[in-house]
Residue, then its C-alpha position, 0 to 999 in steps of 0.5 A: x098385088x097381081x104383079x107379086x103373084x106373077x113373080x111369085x109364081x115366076x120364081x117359085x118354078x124357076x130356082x136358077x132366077x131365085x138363086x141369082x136374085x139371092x146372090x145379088x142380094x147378098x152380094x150387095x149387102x156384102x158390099x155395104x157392110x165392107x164399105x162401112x167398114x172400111x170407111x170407119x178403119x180409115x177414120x179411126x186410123x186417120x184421128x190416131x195418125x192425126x193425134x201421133x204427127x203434127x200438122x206442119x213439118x218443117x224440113x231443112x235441106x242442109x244438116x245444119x237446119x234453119x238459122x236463127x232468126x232476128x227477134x223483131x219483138x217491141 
């Protein structure tokens, strides 16, 4: 409790070492809300992404794509 009013009392005459704390304070803050955010649009983005393209793509270098191949059923 002492230490409280000692910081207290420390802050209380000096608003400059207030202000920077409040500012910190804020900043930090700020700082989670926009990496929650972030993460979120990413994750939303990456299912929609995920929902329009498939997982493989197969690309053939010529124009006239893959040949066919034997069936090998029984």
């Amino acid at each position: 409790m002492y230490k409280f009013l000692l910081c207290w009392r420390y802050l209380r005459t000096r608003y400059i070492a207030l202000a920077s704390i409040v500012s910190v304070t804020l900043g930090v803050a700020t700082m989670i809300v926009v990496n929650s955010v972030m993460a979120g649009f990413a994750h939303e983005m990456q299912d929609r992404l995920h929902g329009i393209l498939s997982d493989l793509v197969f690309e053939a270098h010529s124009l006239e794509g893959f040949a066919d191949t034997p069936c090998t059923c029984s």
